[in-house]
C-alpha positions in Angstrom: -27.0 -62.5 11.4 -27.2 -62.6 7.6 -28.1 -59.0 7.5 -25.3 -57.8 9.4 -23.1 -59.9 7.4 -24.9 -58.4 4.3 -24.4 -55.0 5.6 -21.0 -55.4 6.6 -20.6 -56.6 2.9 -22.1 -53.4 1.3 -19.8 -50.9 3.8 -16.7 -52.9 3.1 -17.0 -53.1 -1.1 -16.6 -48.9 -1.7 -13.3 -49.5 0.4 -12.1 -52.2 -1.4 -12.6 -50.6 -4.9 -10.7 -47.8 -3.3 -7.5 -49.9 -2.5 -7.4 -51.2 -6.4 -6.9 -47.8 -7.7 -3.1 -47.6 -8.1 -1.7 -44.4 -5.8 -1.2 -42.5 -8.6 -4.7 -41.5 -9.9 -6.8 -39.8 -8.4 -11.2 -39.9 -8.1 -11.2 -36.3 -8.0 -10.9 -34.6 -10.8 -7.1 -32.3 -10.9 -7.8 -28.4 -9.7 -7.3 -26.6 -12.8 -4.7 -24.1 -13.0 -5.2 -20.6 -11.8 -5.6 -18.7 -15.3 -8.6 -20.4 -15.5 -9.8 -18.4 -12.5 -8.8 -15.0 -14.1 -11.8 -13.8 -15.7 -14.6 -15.2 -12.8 -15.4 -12.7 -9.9 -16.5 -14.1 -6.6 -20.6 -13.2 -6.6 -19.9 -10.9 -3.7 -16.9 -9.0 -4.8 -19.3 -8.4 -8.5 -22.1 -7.1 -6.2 -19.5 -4.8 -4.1 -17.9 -3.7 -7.1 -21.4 -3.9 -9.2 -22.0 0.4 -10.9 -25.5 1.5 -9.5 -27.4 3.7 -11.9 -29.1 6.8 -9.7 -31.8 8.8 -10.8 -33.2 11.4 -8.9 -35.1 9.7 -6.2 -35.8 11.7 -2.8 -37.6 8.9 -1.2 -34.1 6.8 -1.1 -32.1 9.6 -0.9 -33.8 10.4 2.7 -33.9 6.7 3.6 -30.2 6.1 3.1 -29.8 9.3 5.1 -32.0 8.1 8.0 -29.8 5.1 8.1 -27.0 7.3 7.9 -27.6 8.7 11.4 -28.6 5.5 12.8 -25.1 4.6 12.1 -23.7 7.9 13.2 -25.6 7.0 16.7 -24.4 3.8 17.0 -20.4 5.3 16.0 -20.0 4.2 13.0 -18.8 6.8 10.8 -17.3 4.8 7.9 -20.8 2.9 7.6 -22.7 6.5 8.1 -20.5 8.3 5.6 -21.1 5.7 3.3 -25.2 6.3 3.7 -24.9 10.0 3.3 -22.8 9.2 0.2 -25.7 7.4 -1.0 -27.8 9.6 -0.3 -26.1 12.5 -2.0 -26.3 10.1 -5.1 -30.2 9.6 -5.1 -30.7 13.5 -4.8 -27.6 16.1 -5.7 -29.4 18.7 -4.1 -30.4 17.5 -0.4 -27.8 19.7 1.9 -28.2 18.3 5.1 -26.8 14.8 3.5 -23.6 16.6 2.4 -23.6 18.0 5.8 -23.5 14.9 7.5 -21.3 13.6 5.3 -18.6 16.6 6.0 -18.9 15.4 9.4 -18.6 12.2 9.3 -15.5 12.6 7.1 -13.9 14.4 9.7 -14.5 12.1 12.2 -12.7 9.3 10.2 -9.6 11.8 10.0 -10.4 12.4 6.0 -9.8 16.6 5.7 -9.8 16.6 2.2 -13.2 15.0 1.8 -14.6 16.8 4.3 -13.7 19.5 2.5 -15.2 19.0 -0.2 -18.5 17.4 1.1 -19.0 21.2 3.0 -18.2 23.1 0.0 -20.6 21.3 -2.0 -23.2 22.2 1.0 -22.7 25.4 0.7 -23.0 25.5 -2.6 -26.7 24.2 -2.1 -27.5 26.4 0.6 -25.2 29.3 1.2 -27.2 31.0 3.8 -28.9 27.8 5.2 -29.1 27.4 9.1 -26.3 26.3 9.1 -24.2 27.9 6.5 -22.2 29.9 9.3 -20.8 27.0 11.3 -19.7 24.6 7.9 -17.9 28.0 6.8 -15.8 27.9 10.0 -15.7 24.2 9.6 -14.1 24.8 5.9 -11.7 27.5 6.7 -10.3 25.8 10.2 -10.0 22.6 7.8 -8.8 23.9 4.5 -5.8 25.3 7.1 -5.3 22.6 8.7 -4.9 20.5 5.6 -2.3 23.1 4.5 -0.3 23.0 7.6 -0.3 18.9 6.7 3.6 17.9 5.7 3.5 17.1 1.4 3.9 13.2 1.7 0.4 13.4 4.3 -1.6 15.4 1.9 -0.5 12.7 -0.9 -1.6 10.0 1.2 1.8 8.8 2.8 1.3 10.1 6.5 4.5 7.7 7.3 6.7 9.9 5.4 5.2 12.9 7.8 8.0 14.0 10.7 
């Protein structure tokens, strides 16, 4: 019995402490105001926002591409045209990368990227396999961007009629 009472003792003293403090203070230390916060970055918005420095590499170039189509496959485009980005980064010169990315780009509804990831394609390979269909691609998109109303080529598509 003398150990519960003991134990009881050592459970009930933190609470008691507790009810002396007047209402007013506080045991945690006061948040401190927000322009503190203004010069930290969250660790994940740094590594998001974090400048890579490429250097020709083909061997990561091809492995972001591969993951590219993995994501293609699966549906996602956004994640897929992100990869052949990538990939267009580690090596300027791999085509089928820009390719991929033209496609992808249209499948998210983004013409005027599109655009310019087939133009750069053909600038790599202008009678490649398949130069012939990204030149239809680019002329039925480069129209259809110009048939877009002003405020959807700038970006405003709620100003369209």
């Amino acid at each position: 019995m003398r150990g519960f009472a003991l134990w009881v003792a050592l459970l009930c003293a933190p609470l008691a402490a507790a009810d002396d403090e007047s209402p007013t203070e506080s045991k945690f230390a006061e948040r401190p105001e927000q322009e503190q916060y203004e010069g930290l970055v969250d660790e994940d918005e740094q590594y998001a926002t974090r400048q890579q420095a490429y250097a020709f590499n083909p061997v990561q170039a091809r492995n972001e591409l591969k993951v590219g189509i993995y994501y293609s496959k699966k549906g996602s485009h956004r994640a897929a045209a992100g990869r052949y980005l990538e990939a267009t980064r580690w090596d300027t010169n791999l085509a089928e990368a820009y390719w991929r990315l033209g496609m992808a780009r249209e499948k998210l509804a983004q013409p005027a990227e599109a655009i310019d990831a087939y133009t750069q394609f053909l600038n790599i390979e202008p009678s490649g396999k398949k130069a012939r269909e990204v030149g239809k691609r680019l002329a039925k998109l480069r129209q259809a961007v110009v048939d877009l109303p002003l405020a959807a080529q700038e970006g405003r598509p709620e100003a369209a009629p």
